[in-house]
N, C-alpha and C positions, 0 to 999 in steps of 0.2 A: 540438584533437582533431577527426577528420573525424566531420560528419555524416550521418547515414542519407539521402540524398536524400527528401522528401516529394513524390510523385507523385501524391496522392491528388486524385480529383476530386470532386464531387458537392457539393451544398449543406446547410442543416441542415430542409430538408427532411424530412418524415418516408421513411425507410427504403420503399417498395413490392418487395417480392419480383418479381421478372424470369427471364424465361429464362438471360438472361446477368447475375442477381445473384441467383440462387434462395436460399431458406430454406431452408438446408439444416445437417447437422453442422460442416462447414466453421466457417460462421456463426455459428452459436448456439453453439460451442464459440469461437471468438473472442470475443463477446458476454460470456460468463462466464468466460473465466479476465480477461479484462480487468476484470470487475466486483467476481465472486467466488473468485479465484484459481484452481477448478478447478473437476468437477464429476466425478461419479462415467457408467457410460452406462448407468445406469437415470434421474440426475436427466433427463441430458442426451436421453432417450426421452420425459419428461415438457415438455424445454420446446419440444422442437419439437412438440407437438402445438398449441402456439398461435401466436399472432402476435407478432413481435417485437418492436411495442409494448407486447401486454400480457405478453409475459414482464418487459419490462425499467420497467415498473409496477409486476409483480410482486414483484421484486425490490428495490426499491428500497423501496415499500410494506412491507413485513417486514421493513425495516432500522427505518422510522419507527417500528413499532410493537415495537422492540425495548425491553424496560425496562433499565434500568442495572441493572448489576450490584450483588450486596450489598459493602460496603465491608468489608476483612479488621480483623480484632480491633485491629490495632496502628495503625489508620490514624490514628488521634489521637497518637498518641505522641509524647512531644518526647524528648529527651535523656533527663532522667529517668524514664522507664518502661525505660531498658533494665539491663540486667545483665550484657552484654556487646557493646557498641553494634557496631563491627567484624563481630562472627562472625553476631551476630543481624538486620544490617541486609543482610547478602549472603544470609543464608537469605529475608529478605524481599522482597528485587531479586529471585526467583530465583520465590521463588512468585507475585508478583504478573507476574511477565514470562508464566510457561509457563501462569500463565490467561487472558492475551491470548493467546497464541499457540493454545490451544484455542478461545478465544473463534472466531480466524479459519476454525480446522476446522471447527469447529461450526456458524457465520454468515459471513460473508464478506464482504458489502458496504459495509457501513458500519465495518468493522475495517479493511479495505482503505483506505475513506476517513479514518480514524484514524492509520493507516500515514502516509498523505501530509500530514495533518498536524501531524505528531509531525513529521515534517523538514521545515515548513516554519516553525512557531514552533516552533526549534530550541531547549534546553533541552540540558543536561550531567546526569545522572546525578552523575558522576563529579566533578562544581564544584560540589555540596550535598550530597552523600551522604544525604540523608534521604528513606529512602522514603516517610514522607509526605508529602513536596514533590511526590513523584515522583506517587504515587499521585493526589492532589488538582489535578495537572495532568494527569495521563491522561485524567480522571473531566469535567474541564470540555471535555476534547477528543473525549471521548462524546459526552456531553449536547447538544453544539453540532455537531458533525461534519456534519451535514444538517442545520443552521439556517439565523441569518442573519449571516451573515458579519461585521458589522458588529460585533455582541453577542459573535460568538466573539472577536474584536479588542481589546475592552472585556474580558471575561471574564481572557484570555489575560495581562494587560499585570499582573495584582495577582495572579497564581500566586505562590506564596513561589516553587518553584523558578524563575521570569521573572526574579522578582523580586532574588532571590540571582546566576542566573546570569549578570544586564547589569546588574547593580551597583545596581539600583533601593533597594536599602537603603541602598545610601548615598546617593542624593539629595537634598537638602534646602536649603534656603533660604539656609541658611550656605556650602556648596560644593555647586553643583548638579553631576550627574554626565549626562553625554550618551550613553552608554552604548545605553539603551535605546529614547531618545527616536531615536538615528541609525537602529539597527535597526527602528525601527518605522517609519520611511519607507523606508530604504534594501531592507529585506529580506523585512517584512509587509506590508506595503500597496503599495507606489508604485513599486517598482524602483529598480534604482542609479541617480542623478541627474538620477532625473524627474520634475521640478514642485515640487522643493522646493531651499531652501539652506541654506546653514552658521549664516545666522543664524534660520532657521525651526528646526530643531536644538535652536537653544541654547536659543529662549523655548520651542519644547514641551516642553524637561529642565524648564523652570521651573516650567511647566502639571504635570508628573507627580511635583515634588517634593510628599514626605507621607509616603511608604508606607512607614515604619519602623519599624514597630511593632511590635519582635523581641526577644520578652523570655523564651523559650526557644529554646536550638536545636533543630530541625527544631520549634517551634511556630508556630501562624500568624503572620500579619504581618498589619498591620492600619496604616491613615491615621491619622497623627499632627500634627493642626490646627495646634499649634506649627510645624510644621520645613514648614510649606506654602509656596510664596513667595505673597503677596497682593497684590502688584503685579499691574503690565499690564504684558502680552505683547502681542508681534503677531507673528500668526501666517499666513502666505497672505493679507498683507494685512489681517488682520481683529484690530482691540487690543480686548483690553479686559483683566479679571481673569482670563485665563479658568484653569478647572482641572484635573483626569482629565478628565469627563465632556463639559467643553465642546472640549475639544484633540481628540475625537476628533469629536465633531459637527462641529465645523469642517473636518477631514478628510474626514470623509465628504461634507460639503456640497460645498466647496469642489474637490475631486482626486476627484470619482468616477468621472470619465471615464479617470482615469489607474488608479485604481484596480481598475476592472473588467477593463480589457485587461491588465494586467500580472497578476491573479490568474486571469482565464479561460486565461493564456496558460501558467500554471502547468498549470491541470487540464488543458490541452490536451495539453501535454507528457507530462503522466504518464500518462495516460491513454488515449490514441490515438498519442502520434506524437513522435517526437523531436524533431523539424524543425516548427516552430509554420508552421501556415498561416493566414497573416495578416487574411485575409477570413474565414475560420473565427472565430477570436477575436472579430474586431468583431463578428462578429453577436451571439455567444456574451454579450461583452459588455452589450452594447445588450439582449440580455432581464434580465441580472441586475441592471444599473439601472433596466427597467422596474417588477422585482419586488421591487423595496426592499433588494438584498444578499442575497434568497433565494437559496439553494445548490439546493433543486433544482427549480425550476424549468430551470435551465440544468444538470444534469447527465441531466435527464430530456429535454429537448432534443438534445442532446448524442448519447448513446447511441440516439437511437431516429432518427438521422440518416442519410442515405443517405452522406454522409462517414466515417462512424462503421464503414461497413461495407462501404467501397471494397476493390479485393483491397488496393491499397497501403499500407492501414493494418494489413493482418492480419501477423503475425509479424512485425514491426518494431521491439520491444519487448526489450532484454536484462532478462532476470529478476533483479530483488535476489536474494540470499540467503535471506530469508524468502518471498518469493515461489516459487522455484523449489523450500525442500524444501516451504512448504505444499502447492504444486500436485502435486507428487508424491503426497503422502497422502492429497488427496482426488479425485485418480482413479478411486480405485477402493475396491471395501471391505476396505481393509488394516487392520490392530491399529493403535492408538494408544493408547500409554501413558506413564508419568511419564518411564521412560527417552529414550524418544522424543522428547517436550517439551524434554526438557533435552538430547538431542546435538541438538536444531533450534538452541535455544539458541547452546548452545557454537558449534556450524561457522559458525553465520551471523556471530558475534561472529567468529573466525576468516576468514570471508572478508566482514569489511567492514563491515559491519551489524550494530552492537552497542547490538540495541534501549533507546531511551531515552537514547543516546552519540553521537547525531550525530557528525562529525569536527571539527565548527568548526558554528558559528554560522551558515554558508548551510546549512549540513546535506551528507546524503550525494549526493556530484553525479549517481551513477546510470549510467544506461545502460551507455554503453563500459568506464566506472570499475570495473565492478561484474567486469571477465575481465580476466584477464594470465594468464602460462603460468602462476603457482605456482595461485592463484584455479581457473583452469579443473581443473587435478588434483584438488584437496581438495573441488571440485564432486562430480567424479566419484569420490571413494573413500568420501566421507557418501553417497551413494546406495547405492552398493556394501556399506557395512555394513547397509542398512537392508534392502537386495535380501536380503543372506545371513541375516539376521535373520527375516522374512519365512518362507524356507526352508525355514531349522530347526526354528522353531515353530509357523508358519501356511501350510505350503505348502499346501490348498486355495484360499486366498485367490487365489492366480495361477488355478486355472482358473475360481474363480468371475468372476473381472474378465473373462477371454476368453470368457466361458458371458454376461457381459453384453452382449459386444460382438455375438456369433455364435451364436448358438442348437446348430446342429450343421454340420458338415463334413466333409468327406475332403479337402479341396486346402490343403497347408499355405502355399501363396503366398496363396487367401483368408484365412486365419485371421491372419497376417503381416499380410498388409496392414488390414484393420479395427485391430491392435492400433498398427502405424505412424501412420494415419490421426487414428486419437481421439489419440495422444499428441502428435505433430509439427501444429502449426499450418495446415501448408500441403502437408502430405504429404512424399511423396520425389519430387526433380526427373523421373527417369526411371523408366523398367519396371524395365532392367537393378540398379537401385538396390535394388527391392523383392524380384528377384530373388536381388543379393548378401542379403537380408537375412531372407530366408526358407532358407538355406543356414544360418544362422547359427539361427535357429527349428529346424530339423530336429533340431538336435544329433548326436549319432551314430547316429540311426535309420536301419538301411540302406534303402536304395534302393527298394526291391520292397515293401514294404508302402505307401510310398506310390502307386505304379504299379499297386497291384492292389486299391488301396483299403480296405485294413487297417487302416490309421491312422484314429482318431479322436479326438474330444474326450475321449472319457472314458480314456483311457489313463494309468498310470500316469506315464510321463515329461511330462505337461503343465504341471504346475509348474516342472520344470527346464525346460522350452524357453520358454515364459512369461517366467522370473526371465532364462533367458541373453540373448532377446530383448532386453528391458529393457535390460538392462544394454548392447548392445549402442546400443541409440538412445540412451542417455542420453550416451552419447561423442560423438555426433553433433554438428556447429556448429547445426544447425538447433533440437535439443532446448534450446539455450540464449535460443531466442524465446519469444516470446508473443504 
C-alpha cells in the first residue's frame, strides 16, 4: 500500500511561533485533534490564548491527574455469578465500551493514548468472552498509559485476557507454549526480527511458564510454582534461572536501543505521520532511554516540537472510526446520549474498529485501511443520521456552534468559511472552493437578501444551512484527515 510521502522538516526542537509558522487556529486545532480528538471553538478560543508548550503541558497534565474510573458491580465475576452468561455478558461488553467511549468525549488525551494501546497489546474480546478479562485489561492500560513503558510490559504480559488470548495458560514446564513469549518480541517490544532468535523465543516461553492458575472461568489467573520450568535459560546471551520478572529485566537491559526506536517509532506513526522519520525517532528514542522507559517525557517532547507542527504533518492522518465520529461530537456543543454511544459503537464496529476486537494480533493496520468505496459511504450516512438527529431535536445546537465561530455577519462566504476552516484541517485548496460551498450554505435563500444585507445569524433557516453545510464537507476527501 502507497504511503503518504513525509516532507516534514524541523527538529524536536521546541515549537517558536514565526511569521511563516504562526500560532494560530490552524495549529492549535492540529495540536488537539491529534492529542484530544477534537475540541469545541470556545475550548479552541481558550487554548490559543497561551503558548503552545503550555497548552500541550496542559493537556497532558489533566491526563496525569485523571483518577481511574470506579470498577462496574460485575467486574469480579467468574462464570458462576451469571444467570445468563451469553445475553448478560453482551449487555456488559456494551456498557463498559460506551463509558470509554464517553470517557473520550468527556477527556481525550490519555483515552486517546488508551486507544493506541488497546491495538498495540492486542487482545480479542471475542477469544475470552469475559468481560472481566476485558475489563481488568482496560483498567491496567489506564493505569499505565502515561507511565513507564517497561511496567506497562510487565503488567500487560499476566492480564487473564494476555493471558487467555496467546495461549499463556497453557504454558508450562510440561509443554511450554511460544505463543506469547514470540509476540512479546516480535510485536511488543523489539519488532519483526530485530535482536532476537528462535531460540531466544523458546527459553523466554520457558522464563514465562507458571501463569495457570485458572480455576474459574472468566476468574483470575494467577503463578503456579509447580508448572514453572526452574531450569536455566539463556536468554540474549545471558543464562541462568531466569523467571517473569528477570526475562523482562533482561530485555529491557539488554534490547533497549531496539526497543525504544521500534516503540518511539510506533508513537511517531500514530501520532504525527504515517511515513516515520527516522532522525525523528532516534532522538525520540535516545530521551525515552534517558528517562528510564518514561512515556512522557517523550510524548511531551514530541508534541511541543517544531516537527510536530510542520504544515507536512497537518492533515496527513486518516481517521479511525472512533476517531472520526468522536471528533464530530466534540466540535461543537451537540447532545450526547446513550443512543449515540451506542450507533458510535455499532458503525465503527461496522467500518473496522470493533473496540477491544483488533483484527489479529498486530492489531488494526490504520491509515489507508481504515477507506474503500463501501467504508467511505457508511462514513457518510452515520454522520448523516446524526446531522438529522441534531435537526429534529436540537436544531439550535447548529447556530450555537456558528454563534461560536462568528459572533455576527451578513456575508454568507464569511460564515462558510470560519465553519469550513475549524472543521477541515487545512482549509479548502482554493477561493472558487469556498465559493462552491457557500452556494451550498445559502440553501434556497433568494439572492437579494444577501446583496442588501438582510440575512443574518439570527434567522430562522440557520440550523438548516449549518446542518446542510456540514453535511456537505463531511463528503469531502479532505474531512477524512486529521
Amino acid at each position: 500500500m502507497k504511503t503518504t510521502l513525509n516532507c516534514a522538516s524541523g527538529t524536536l526542537a521546541p515549537y517558536v511561533p514565526s511569521a511563516e509558522q504562526p500560532w494560530d487556529r490552524k495549529r492549535a486545532m492540529h495540536l488537539l485533534r491529534r492529542m484530544i480528538f477534537n475540541v469545541s471553538p470556545q475550548i479552541l478560543g481558550e487554548a490559543l490564548q497561551v503558548s503552545p508548550s503550555a497548552l500541550v503541558d496542559w493537556v497532558i497534565d489533566q491526563s496525569l491527574q485523571q483518577a481511574l474510573p470506579d470498577l462496574p458491580e460485575w467486574a469480579d465475576w467468574t462464570i458462576n455469578d451469571y444467570e445468563d452468561f451469553n445475553t448478560q455478558r453482551e449487555e456488559q461488553y456494551k456498557e463498559w465500551s460506551c463509558q470509554w467511549l464517553t470517557d473520550m468525549i468527556q477527556g481525550g488525551f490519555k483515552e486517546k493514548v488508551e486507544l493506541f494501546w488497546a491495538n498495540h497489546f492486542v487482545t480479542r474480546y471475542e477469544a475470552y468472552l469475559c468481560t472481566t478479562h476485558m475489563v481488568d485489561y482496560h483498567m491496567i492500560i489506564k493505569e499505565h498509559a502515561l507511565g513507564n513503558f517497561k511496567t506497562l510490559v510487565e503488567k500487560i504480559g499476566t492480564a487473564p485476557a494476555m493471558l487467555v488470548f496467546l495461549n499463556g495458560v497453557q504454558n508450562t514446564n510440561l509443554d511450554a507454549n511460544e505463543n506469547y513469549a514470540r509476540e512479546l518480541f516480535e510485536l511488543f517490544t523489539l519488532g519483526r526480527d530485530n535482536g532476537y532468535t528462535q531460540d531466544d523465543i523458546e527459553e523466554a516461553a520457558k522464563a514465562l511458564t507458571g501463569w495457570v492458575g485458572y480455576f474459574a472461568a472468566c476468574g483470575p489467573i494467577g503463578f503456579v510454582e509447580e508448572y514453572h520450568d526452574k531450569g536455566e535459560k539463556t536468554i540474549f546471551g545471558k543464562t541462568g534461572a531466569w523467571g517473569y520478572q528477570e526475562l523482562h529485566d533482561i530485555l529491557f537491559e539488554e534490547r533497549a536501543e531496539e526497543i525504544s526506536i521500534y516503540i518511539c517509532g510506533k508513537i511517531y506513526q500514530h501520532f504525527v505521520h504515517p511515513q516515520i522519520d527516522e532522525f525523528i525517532v532516534s532522538e525520540m528514542a535516545q530521551t525515552f532511554r534517558d528517562n528510564n522507559f518514561e512515556l512522557v517525557p517523550v510524548l511531551r517532547q514530541l508534541f511541543k516540537s517544531e516537527h510536530f507542527f510542520d504544515d507536512y504533518v497537518i492533515g496527513t492522518q486518516i481517521k479511525s472510526p472512533v476517531d472520526y465520529f468522536i471528533g464530530f461530537v466534540r466540535q461543537g456543543p451537540f447532545t450526547i446520549n446513550e443512543e449515540l454511544l451506542t450507533g458510535i459503537l455499532f458503525y465503527s464496529y461496522l467500518l473496522g474498529q470493533h473496540l477491544f476486537n483488533p483484527v489479529d494480533v498486530a492489531g488494526w493496520p490504520g491509515n489507508r485501511s481504515w477507506i474503500n468505496n463501501n467504508f467511505i459511504t457508511l462514513r457518510w450516512q452515520a454522520i448523516d443520521l446524526y446531522l438529522y438527529f441534531l435537526y429534529v431535536n436540537h436544531p439550535e445546537e447548529y447556530r450555537q456552534f456558528l454563534l461560536g465561530l462568528i459572533s455576527a455577519t451578513t456575508d454568507p462566504l464569511e460564515a462558510t468559511r470560519v465553519i469550513v476552516d475549524h472543521i477541515l484541517p487545512n482549509g479548502l485548496e482554493k477561493e472558487e472552493d469556498y465559493i462552491r460551498a457557500t452556494q451550498v450554505f445559502k440553501h434556497q435563500i433568494p439572492q437579494n437578501y444577501f446583496d442588501n444585507n438582510l440575512w443574518n445569524l439570527n434567522w430562522d433557516t440557520i440550523p438548516a444551512q449549518v446542518a446542510l453545510l456540514m453535511q456537505y464537507i463531511i463528503k469531502l476527501p479532505e474531512y477524512q484527515l486529521q
